[in-house]
C-alpha positions as CSV (number, residue, x, y, z in Angstrom):
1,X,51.0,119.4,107.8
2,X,54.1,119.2,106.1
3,X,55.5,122.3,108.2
4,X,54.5,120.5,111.6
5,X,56.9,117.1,110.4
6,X,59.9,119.5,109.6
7,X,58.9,121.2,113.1
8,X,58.9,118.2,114.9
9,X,62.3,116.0,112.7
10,X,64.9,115.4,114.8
11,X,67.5,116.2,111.9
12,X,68.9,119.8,111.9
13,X,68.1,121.4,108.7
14,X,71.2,121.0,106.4
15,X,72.3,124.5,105.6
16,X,75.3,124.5,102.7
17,X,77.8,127.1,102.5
18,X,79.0,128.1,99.1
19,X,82.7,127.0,98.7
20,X,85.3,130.1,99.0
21,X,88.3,130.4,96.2
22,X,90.7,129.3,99.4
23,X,88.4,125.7,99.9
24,X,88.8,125.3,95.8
25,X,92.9,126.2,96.2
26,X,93.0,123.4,99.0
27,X,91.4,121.1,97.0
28,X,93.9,121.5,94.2
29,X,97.0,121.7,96.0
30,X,95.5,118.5,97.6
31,X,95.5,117.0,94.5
32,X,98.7,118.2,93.1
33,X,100.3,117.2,96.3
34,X,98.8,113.0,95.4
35,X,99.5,113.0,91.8
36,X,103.0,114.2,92.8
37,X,103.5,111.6,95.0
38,X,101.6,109.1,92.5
39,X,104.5,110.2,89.7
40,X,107.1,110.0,92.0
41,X,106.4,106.3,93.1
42,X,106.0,105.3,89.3
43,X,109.4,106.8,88.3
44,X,111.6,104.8,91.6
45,X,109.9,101.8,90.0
46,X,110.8,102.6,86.6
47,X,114.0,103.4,88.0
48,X,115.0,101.0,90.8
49,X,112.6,98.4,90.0
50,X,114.8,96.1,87.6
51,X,117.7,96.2,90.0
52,X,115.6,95.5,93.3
53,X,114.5,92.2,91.3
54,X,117.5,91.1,89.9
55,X,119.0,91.5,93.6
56,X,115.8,89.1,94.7
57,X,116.5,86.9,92.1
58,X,120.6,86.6,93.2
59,X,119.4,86.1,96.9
60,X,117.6,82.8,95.9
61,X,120.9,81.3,94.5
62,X,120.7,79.2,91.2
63,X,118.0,77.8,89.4
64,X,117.7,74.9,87.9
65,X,115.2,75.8,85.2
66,X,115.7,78.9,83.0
67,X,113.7,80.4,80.4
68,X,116.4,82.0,78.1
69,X,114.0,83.0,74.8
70,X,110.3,83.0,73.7
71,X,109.4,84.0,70.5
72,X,105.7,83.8,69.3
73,X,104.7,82.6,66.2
74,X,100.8,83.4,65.9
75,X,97.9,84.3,68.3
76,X,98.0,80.5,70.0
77,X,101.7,78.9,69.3
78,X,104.7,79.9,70.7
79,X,108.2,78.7,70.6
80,X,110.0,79.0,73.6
81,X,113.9,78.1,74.3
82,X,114.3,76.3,78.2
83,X,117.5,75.5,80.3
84,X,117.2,72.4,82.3
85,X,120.2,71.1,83.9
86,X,122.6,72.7,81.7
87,X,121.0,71.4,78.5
88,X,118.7,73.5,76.4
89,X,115.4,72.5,74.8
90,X,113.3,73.9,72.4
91,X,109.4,73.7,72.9
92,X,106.7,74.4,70.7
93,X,103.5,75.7,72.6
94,X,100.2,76.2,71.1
95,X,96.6,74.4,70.5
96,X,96.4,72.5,73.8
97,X,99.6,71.0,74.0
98,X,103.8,71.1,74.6
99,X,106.0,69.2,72.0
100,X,110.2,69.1,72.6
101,X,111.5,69.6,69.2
102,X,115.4,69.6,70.1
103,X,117.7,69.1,73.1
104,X,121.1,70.7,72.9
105,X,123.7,71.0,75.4
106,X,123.5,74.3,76.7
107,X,126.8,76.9,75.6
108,X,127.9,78.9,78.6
């Protein structure tokens, strides 16, 4: 019975060839080939990436807002040092909420 259904399947029957030391050599240089590429790309960024966004940055002109220094203090406050408008304010971040502390004119 079960020789008459392969007899009569429509599907060829799947032969597979066993994989010669050139297919496995392909396959590696293949790889070789991506991870080379893969490296390459992630050392231009390392490289050029700091200087393509400052040049981004530059083309947009001047901000008004600036954040000039953050410093954390635990896993959930932070203190963080903002330019507005030439003056300078110092925020405390944490537990749901944003309090000003000081406002200073900003030193150039």
């Amino acid at each position: 019975m079960r020789a008459q259904r392969m007899a009569q399947s429509p599907l060829p029957a799947r032969t597979f060839a066993a994989m010669t030391f050139a297919d496995i050599a392909q396959m590696i240089a293949a790889l070789a080939v991506t991870l080379g590429f893969f490296g390459l790309g992630v050392w231009a960024l390392r490289k050029y990436g700091p200087e393509f966004t400052r040049k981004l940055s530059a083309a947009r002109g001047d901000r008004r807002l600036a954040v000039i220094e953050t410093l954390i203090l635990d896993q959930k406050s932070r203190l963080v040092l903002v330019r507005v408008d030439g003056a300078e304010r110092l925020i405390l971040i944490g537990q749901g909420q944003a309090v000003e502390h000081e406002t200073r004119k900003a030193s150039s």
